[in-house]
C-alpha positions in Angstrom: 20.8 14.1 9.3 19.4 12.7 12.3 16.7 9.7 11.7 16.9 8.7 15.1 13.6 8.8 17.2 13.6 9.3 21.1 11.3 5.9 21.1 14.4 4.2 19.6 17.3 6.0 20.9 17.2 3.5 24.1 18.0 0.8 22.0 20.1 2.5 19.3 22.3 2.9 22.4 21.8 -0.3 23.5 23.1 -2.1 20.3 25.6 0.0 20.2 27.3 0.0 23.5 27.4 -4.1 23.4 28.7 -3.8 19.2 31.3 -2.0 20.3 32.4 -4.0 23.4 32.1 -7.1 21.6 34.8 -5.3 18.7 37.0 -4.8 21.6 36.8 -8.3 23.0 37.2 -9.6 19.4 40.7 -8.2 19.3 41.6 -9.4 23.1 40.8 -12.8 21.8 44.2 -13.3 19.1 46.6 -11.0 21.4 45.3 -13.9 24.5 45.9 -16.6 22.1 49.2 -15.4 20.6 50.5 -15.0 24.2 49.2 -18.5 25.0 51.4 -20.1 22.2 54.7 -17.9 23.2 53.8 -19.5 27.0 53.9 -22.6 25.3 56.3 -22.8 23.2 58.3 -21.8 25.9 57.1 -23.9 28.9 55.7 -27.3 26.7 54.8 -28.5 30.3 52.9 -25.7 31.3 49.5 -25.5 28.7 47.1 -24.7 31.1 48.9 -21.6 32.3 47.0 -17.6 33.2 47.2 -17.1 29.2 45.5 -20.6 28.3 42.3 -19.7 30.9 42.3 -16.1 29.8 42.2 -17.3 26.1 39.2 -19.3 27.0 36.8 -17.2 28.9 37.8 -14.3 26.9 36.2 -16.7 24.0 33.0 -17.4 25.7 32.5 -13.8 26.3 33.5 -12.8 22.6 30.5 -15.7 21.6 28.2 -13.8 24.5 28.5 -10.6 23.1 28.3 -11.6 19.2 25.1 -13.7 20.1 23.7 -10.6 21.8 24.6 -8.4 19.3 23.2 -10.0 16.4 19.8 -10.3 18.3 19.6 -6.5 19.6 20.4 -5.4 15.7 17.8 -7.5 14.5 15.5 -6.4 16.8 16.6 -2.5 16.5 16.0 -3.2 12.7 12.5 -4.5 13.5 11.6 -1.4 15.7 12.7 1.0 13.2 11.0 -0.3 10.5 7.7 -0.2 12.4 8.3 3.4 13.3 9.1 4.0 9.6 5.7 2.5 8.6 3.8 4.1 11.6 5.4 7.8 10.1 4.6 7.3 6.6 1.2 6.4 7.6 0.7 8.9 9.7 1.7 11.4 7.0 -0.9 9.8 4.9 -3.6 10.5 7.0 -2.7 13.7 7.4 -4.0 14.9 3.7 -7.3 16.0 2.8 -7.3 15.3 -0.4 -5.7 12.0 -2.8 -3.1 11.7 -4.3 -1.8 9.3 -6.9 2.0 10.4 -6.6 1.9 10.4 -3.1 0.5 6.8 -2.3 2.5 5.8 -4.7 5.8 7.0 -3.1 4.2 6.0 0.5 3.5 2.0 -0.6 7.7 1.9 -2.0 8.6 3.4 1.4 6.6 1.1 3.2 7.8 -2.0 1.3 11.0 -1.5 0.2 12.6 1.5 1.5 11.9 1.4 5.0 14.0 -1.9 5.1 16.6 -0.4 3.4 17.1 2.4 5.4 16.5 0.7 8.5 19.4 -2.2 7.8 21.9 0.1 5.6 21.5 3.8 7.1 20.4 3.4 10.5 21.7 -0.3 11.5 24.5 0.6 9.4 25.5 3.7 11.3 25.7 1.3 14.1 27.9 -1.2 12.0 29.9 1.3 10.9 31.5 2.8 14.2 31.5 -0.8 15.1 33.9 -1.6 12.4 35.9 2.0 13.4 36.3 0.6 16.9 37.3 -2.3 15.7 39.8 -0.9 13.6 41.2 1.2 15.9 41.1 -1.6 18.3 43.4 -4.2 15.8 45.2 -1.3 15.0 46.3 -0.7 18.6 47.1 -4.6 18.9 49.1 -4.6 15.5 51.9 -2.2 17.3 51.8 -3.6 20.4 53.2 -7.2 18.4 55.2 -5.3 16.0 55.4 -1.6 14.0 56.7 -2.2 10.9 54.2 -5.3 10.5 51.5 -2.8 11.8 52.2 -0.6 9.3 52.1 -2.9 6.3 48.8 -3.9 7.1 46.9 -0.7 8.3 48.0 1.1 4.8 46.5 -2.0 2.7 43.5 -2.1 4.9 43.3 1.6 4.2 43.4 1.0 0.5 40.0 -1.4 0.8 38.5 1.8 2.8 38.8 4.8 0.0 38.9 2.4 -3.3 34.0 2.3 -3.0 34.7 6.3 -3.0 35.2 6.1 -6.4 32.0 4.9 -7.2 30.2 6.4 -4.6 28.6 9.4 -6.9 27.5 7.1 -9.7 25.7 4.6 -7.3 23.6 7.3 -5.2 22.4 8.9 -8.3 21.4 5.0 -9.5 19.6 4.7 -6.4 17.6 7.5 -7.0 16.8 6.5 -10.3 15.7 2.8 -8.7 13.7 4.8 -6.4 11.9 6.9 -8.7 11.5 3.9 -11.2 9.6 1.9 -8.6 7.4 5.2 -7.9 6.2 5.2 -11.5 5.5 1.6 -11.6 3.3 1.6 -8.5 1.6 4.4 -9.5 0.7 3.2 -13.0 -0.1 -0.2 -11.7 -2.6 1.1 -9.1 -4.3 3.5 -12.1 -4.5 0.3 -14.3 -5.9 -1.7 -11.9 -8.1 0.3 -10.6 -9.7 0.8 -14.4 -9.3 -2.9 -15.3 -12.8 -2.8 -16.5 -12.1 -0.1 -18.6 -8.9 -2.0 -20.3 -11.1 -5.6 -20.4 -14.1 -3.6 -22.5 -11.2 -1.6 -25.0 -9.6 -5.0 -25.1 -6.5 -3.0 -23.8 -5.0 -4.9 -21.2 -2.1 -6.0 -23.6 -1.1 -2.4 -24.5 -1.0 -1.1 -21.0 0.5 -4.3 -19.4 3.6 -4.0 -21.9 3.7 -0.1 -20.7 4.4 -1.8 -17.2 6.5 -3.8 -18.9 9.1 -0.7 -19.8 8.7 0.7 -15.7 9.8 -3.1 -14.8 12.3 -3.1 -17.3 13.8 0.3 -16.1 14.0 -0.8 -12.3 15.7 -4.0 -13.6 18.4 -2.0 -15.0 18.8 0.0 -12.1 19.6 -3.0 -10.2 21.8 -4.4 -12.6 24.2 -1.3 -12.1 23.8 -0.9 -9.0 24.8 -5.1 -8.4 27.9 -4.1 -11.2 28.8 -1.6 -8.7 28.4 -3.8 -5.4 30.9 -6.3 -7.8 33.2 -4.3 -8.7 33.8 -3.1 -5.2 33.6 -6.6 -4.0 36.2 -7.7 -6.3 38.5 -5.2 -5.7 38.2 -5.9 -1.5 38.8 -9.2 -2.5 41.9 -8.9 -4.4 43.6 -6.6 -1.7 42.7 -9.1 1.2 45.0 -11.8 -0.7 47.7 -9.6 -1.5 47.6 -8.1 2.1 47.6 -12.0 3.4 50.8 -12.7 1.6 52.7 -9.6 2.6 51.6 -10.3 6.0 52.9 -14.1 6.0 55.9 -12.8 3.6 57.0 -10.5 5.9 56.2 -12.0 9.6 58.2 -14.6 8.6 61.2 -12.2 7.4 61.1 -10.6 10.9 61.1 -13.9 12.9 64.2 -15.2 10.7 65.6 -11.5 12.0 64.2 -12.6 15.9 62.1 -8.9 15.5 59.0 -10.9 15.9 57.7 -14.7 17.9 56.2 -17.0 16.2 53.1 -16.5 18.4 53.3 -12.8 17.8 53.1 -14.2 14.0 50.2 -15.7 14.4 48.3 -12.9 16.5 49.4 -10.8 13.9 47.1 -12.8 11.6 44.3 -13.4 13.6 44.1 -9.5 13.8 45.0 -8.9 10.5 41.7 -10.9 9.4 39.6 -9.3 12.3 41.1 -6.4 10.8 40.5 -7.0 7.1 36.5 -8.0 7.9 35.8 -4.7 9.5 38.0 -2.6 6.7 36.5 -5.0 3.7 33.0 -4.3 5.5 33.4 -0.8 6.4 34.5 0.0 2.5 30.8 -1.6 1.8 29.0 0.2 4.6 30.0 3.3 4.1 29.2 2.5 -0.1 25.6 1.6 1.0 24.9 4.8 3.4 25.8 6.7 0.6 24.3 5.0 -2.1 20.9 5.2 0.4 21.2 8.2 1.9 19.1 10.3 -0.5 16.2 7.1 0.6 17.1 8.0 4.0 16.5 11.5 3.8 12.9 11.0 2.0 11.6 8.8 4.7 13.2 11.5 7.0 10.8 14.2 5.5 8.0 12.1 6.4 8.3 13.1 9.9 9.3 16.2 9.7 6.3 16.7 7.5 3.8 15.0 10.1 5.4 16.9 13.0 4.2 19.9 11.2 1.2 22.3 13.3 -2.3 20.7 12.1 -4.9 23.4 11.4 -6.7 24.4 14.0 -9.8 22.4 14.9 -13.5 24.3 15.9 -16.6 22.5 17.6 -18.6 25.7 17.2 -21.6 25.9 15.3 -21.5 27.3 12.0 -23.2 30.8 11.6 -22.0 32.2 8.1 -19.8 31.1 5.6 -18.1 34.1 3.5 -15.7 34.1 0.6 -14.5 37.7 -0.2 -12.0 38.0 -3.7 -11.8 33.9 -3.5 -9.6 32.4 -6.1 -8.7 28.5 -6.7 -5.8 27.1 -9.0 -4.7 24.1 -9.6 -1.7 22.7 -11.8 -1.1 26.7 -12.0 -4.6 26.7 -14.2 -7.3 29.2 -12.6 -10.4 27.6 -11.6 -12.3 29.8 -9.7 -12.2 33.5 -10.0 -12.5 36.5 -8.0 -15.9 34.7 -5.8 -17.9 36.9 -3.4 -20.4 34.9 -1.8 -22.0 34.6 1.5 -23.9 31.6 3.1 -26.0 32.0 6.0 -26.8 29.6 8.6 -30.0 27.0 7.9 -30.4 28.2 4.5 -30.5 26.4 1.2 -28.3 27.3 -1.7 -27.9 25.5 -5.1 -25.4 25.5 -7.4 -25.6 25.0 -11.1 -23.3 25.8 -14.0 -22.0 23.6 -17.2 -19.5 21.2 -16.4 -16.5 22.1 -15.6 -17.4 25.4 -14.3 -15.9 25.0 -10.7 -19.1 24.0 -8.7 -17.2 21.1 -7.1 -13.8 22.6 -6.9 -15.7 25.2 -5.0 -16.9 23.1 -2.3 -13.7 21.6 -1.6 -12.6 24.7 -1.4 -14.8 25.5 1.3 -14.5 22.2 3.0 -10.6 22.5 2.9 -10.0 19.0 1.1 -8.8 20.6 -2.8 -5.6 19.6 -3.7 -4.7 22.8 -5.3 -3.8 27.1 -3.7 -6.6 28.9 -2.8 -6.2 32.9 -2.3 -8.5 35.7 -1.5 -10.5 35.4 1.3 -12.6 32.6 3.2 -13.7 33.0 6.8 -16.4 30.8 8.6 -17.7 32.1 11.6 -15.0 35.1 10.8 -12.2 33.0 11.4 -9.9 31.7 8.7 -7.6 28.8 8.1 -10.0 26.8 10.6 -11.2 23.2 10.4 -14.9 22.9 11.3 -16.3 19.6 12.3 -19.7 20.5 12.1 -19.2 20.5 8.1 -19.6 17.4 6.0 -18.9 17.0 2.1 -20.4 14.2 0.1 -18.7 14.1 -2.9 -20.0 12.3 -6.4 -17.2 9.4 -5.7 -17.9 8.2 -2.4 -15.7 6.2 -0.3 -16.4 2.7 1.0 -13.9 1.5 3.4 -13.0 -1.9 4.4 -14.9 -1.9 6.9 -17.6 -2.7 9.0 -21.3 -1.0 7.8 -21.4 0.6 11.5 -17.6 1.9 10.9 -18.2 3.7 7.0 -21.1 5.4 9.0 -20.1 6.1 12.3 -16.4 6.8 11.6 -14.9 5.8 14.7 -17.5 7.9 16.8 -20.0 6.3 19.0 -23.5 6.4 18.3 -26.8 4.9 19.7 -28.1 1.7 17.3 -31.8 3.5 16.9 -30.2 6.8 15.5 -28.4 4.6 12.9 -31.6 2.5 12.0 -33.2 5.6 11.2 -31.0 6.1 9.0 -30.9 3.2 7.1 -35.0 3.3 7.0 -34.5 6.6 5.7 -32.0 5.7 2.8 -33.0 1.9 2.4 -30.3 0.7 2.9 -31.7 -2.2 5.0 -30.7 -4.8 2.7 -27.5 -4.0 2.8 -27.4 -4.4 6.8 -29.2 -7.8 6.0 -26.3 -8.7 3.6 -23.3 -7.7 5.0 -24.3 -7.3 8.7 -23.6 -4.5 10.8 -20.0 -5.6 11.7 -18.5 -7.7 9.0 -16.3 -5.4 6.3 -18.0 -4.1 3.4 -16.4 -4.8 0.0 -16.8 -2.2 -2.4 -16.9 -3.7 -5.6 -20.3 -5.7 -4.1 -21.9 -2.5 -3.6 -23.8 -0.4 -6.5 -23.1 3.5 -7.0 -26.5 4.4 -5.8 -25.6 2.1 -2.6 -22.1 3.6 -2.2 -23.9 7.2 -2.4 -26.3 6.7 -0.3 -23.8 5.2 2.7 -21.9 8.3 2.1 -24.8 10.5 2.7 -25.5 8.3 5.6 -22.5 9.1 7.7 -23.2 12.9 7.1 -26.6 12.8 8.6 -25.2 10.9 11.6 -22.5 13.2 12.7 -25.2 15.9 12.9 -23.7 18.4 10.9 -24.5 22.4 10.9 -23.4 22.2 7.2 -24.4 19.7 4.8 -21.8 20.0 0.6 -23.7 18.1 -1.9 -21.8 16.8 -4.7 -24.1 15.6 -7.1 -25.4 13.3 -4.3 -28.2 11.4 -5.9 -26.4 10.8 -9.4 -26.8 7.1 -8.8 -30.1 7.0 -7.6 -33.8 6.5 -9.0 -35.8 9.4 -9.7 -37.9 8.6 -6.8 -35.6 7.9 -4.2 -33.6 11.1 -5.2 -36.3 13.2 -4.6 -37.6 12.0 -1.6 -33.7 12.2 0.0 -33.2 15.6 -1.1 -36.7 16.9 0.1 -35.8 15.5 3.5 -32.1 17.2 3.1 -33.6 20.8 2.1 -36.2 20.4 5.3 -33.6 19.8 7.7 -32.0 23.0 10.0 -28.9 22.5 8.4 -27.3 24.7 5.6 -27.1 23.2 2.3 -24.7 23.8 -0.5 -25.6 21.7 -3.2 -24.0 21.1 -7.0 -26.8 19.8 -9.6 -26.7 19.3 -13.1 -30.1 18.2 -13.3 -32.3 20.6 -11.2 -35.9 18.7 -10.1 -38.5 21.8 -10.7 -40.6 20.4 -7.7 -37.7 20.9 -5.5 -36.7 24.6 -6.2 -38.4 26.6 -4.3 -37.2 25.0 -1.6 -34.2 26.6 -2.1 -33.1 29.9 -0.8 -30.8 31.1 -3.4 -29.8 29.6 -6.8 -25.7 30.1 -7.9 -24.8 29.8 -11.0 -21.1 29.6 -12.2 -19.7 29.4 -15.8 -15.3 29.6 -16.4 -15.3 29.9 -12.6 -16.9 33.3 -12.5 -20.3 33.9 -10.8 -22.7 34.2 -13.2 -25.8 35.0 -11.3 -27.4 34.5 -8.0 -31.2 34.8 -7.7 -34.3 33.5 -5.7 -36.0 30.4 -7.1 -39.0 32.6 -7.2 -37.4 34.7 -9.9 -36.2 32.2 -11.9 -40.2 31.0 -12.8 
């Protein structure tokens, strides 16, 4: 699976090419210092011989490279993560509609996940060819000091290698678990939160806190395996370090009392032998982690795969005619609107009404192409299909106030004269919120009413201009007379309107063009206002 983006791969390489030289070094080091004591020991008058200088600056340069090495991985680690977080946000942004499963998911990859991929699947790829050339490296060393030495210790090392296969299934599938464990706890925490008020007035909080409670305590058993595994393995490594230590020292000194081996061969042997047990002992643990995080790895893989995917295509034109021939909607594999042929012409003025629950808003998302669930059938604006128009604007009953500045939730992000936006805020007096939060400090939303957030919502769909105005029950939060006078200015404008009602104002209806009415997702009946007196 490669994880690996083009921004990065300059310093994946990087990392990697001076890991690996500094292995190599690492094993130059004992074989240098092992020569230096057989120099010695032979020659006691001549310590500062070509072995003794060689021994020491091929020291400095092991400390060079470890020193670089440790700060390139760090900062590799830190450039992948913010790649991770750019992706997963970008994915994000690239739905039209919410979804609590989703940012649920996206806040543990974010938080957790892209750390651990980062350090144990993509640093760790890194460590572990580190720890191969290392091993190949001691290896390589070993037989030039001795064979059957060699071979003692490269079959134990081995041993530490396979034993974390044997755990390897059980761990990956706990990982998952983890993973999946901290998805459901996110999701019901941001759901609880969110309807704190709710819980406060049922006196609830209790009940739903100790339904956290379980999702906490699941994740903590998921750890607790997973740190059983990590012990077991540990121990394990640990145990056949010491024995491989005293077969070593057992053995070396067998072959000297034979005059097979030097006493500084001995000790190079050693030093090896302990640069080669790290890398084995670390590459049995490496190679458990990648494993263990590799089904982590492959989600936050998805996530740019996913965003790489072809957007739909984008249209400036103006709209002319909206058409839905045979249009069908489900969602959750339940039917919501069925079999709709309907036709909306440009500048004209549709309303529709229906019980709730009869598909009115589903239907304008639908349109608008922000519904979370399949559409079929036929919908074409302007004749084309499977097009994004910007000059269409929904304003849905739940509106959304951003962290941001009042000029931002109106403008969003496009740039617009000052005048055209006070006339806006005249128009909806909103004034007093301008007055209270300014035009450039962040707006919270639990300071704002629903009639406040409605009408900010309403305000950035006047200012982009749009050729078609979706009205979600708009003016739910507003006062009789404010409602009235915002929807008579909305039904004078040039712009088509397709608005959802539940409580039709009689004044206002023969402003309308057509009336649609919908009941179990069916049209019921579509007639002039004029007919319906």
């Amino acid at each position: 699976m490669k994880i690996i983006h083009k921004k990065i791969k300059f310093w994946y390489g990087l990392t990697l090419s001076v890991t690996v030289l500094w292995s190599i070094v690492s094993v130059l080091v004992p074989i240098t210092s092992g020569e230096f004591i057989n120099q010695f020991l032979a020659n006691t008058q001549n310590i500062f011989g070509g072995y003794f200088w060689l021994f020491v600056v091929s020291s400095l340069f092991q400390i060079l490279l470890s020193t670089l090495s440790t700060f390139l991985s760090l900062d590799l680690v830190k450039r992948i993560k913010n790649f991770f977080r750019q992706t997963v946000i970008a994915k994000l942004f690239t739905q039209r509609h919410y979804q609590d499963e989703a940012l649920s998911a996206a806040i543990t990859d974010i938080n957790v996940n892209s750390q651990v991929v980062a350090e144990q699947y993509v640093k760790g790829e890194i460590d572990i060819i580190n720890c191969l050339v290392m091993i190949v490296a001691s290896a390589v060393g070993l037989l030039t000091i001795n064979l059957a030495l060699s071979a003692v210790i490269i079959v134990i090392s081995l041993l530490i290698v396979l034993f974390p296969k044997v755990l390897a299934q059980k761990s990956q599938a706990n990982r998952e678990q983890q993973a999946e464990s901290q998805d459901q706890l996110n999701k019901r925490l941001t759901a609880f939160i969110k309807g704190i008020e709710t819980l406060a007035n049922f006196r609830a909080q209790k009940y739903y806190q100790q339904m956290l409670g379980r999702d906490n305590q699941n994740i903590f058993q998921t750890e607790g395996r997973g740190n059983n595994f990590r012990t077991i393995t540990y121990g394990v490594n640990a145990f056949l370090q010491v024995v491989k230590t005293l077969i070593i020292i057992g053995f070396g000194a067998y072959l000297i009392s034979l005059q097979r081996l030097t006493m500084g061969g001995l000790l190079a042997a050693i030093q090896i032998a302990a640069t080669l047990g790290a890398p084995m002992e670390v590459l049995s643990m490496l190679l458990y982690y990648r494993r263990e995080v590799t089904p982590i790895a492959q989600r936050i893989n998805a996530y740019a795969k996913d965003a790489a995917t072809t957007p739909m295509p984008v249209s400036a034109a103006r709209i002319k005619q909206i058409e839905l021939e045979h249009y069908m909607y489900t969602f959750a594999q339940q039917p919501i609107l069925k079999d709709l042929s309907l036709t909306f012409e440009r500048g004209k003025k549709y309303l529709l009404v229906g019980k709730s629950g009869s598909g009115k808003s589903t239907l304008l998302r639908g349109i608008a192409g922000t519904g979370a669930g399949a559409a079929s059938g036929v919908l074409k604006i302007n004749g084309l299909t499977n097009h994004f128009f910007q000059q269409m604007k929904l304003v849905t009953q739940t509106p959304a106030v951003f962290p941001a500045s009042l000029e931002d939730n109106l403008w969003m992000g496009q740039k617009g004269q000052p005048e055209k936006m006070q006339e806006v805020l005249n128009l909806l007096e909103l004034n007093h919120v301008a007055e209270r939060f300014g035009t450039s400090e962040y707006l919270i939303a639990d300071n704002l009413s629903g009639g406040e957030k409605q009408r900010i919502a309403l305000g950035r769909a006047l200012l982009a201009n749009p050729d078609v105005l979706l009205l979600d029950e708009f003016s739910a939060a507003l006062d009789p007379q404010l409602s009235i006078k915002l929807e008579k200015y909305l039904l004078r404008s040039s712009a088509m309107v397709i608005s959802v009602t539940h409580h039709v104002q009689k004044e206002l209806l023969p402003l309308y063009d057509e009336v649609i009415e919908l009941d179990a997702g069916e049209v019921v009946s579509v007639s002039t206002p004029q007919s319906l007196k």
